[in-house]
N, C-alpha and C positions, 0 to 999 in steps of 0.2 A: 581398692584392695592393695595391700601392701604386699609386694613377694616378701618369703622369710629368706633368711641369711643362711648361703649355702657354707659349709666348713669342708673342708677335703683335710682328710688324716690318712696320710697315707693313700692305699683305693679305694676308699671309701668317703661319702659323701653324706655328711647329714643336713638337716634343714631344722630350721628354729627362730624365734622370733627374739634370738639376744640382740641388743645393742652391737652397733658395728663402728667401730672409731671412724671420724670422720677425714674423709678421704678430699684433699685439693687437686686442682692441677699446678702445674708447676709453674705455668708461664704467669696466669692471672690472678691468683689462690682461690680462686672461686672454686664455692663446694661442689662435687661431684654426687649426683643421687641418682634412684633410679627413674630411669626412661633418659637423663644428660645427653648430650649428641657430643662428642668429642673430635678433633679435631687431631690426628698426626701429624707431629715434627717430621720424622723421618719419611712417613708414604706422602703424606696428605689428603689422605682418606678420614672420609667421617664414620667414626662408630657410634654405634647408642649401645647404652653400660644398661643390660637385660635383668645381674644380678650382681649384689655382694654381699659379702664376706671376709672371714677368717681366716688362716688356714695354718696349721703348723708347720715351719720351715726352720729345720736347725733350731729345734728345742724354743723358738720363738712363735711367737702368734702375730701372724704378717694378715693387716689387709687387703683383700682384691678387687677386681671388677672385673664379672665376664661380659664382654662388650660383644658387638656384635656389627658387621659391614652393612650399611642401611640396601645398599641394591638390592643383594638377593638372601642376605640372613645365612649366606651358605657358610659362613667363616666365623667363628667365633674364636675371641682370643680370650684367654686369661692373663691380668693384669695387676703384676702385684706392686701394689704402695710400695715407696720409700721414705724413709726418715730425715726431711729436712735438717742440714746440717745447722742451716740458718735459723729458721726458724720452731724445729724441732716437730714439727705436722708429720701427717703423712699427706704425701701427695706421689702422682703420677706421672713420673718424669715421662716428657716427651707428649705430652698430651696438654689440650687445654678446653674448657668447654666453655661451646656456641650458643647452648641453649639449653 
């Protein structure tokens, strides 16, 4: 089973099975999907990306990934893509994925 793609507008959250732009990480470009185990630049902690999405930020539609800390799932982060200068992608600065 596939999760659907969460959207946040605003406080509000919907869910749907639209297409979601594909998200890399930064260090290796390897694509980001769900269940990915991810790897912090900055903690060094591994997360697994739970869900993504969409989401409108400044009149733009930003992709994310809510990740989540493998020990105890107590921490979930939301994760939003950036625009490769270089190569025009979206990826996840600061992250890179393990598996």
């Amino acid at each position: 089973e596939v999760p659907m793609a969460r959207y946040s507008v605003g406080a509000y959250t919907y869910e749907d099975d639209s297409s979601i732009p594909q998200i890399c990480d930064e260090v290796t470009g390897s694509p980001v999907s769900f269940g990915s185990k991810l790897i912090s630049q900055e903690r060094g902690d591994t997360v697994t990306v739970e869900a993504m999405g969409v989401r409108l930020v400044n009149g733009s539609l930003i992709p994310f990934v809510v990740a989540s800390m493998d020990a105890a799932k107590l921490f979930e982060y939301k994760i939003n893509a950036e625009k490769s200068a270089d190569t025009g992608e979206w990826v996840l600065a600061g992250y890179w994925v393990v598996s």
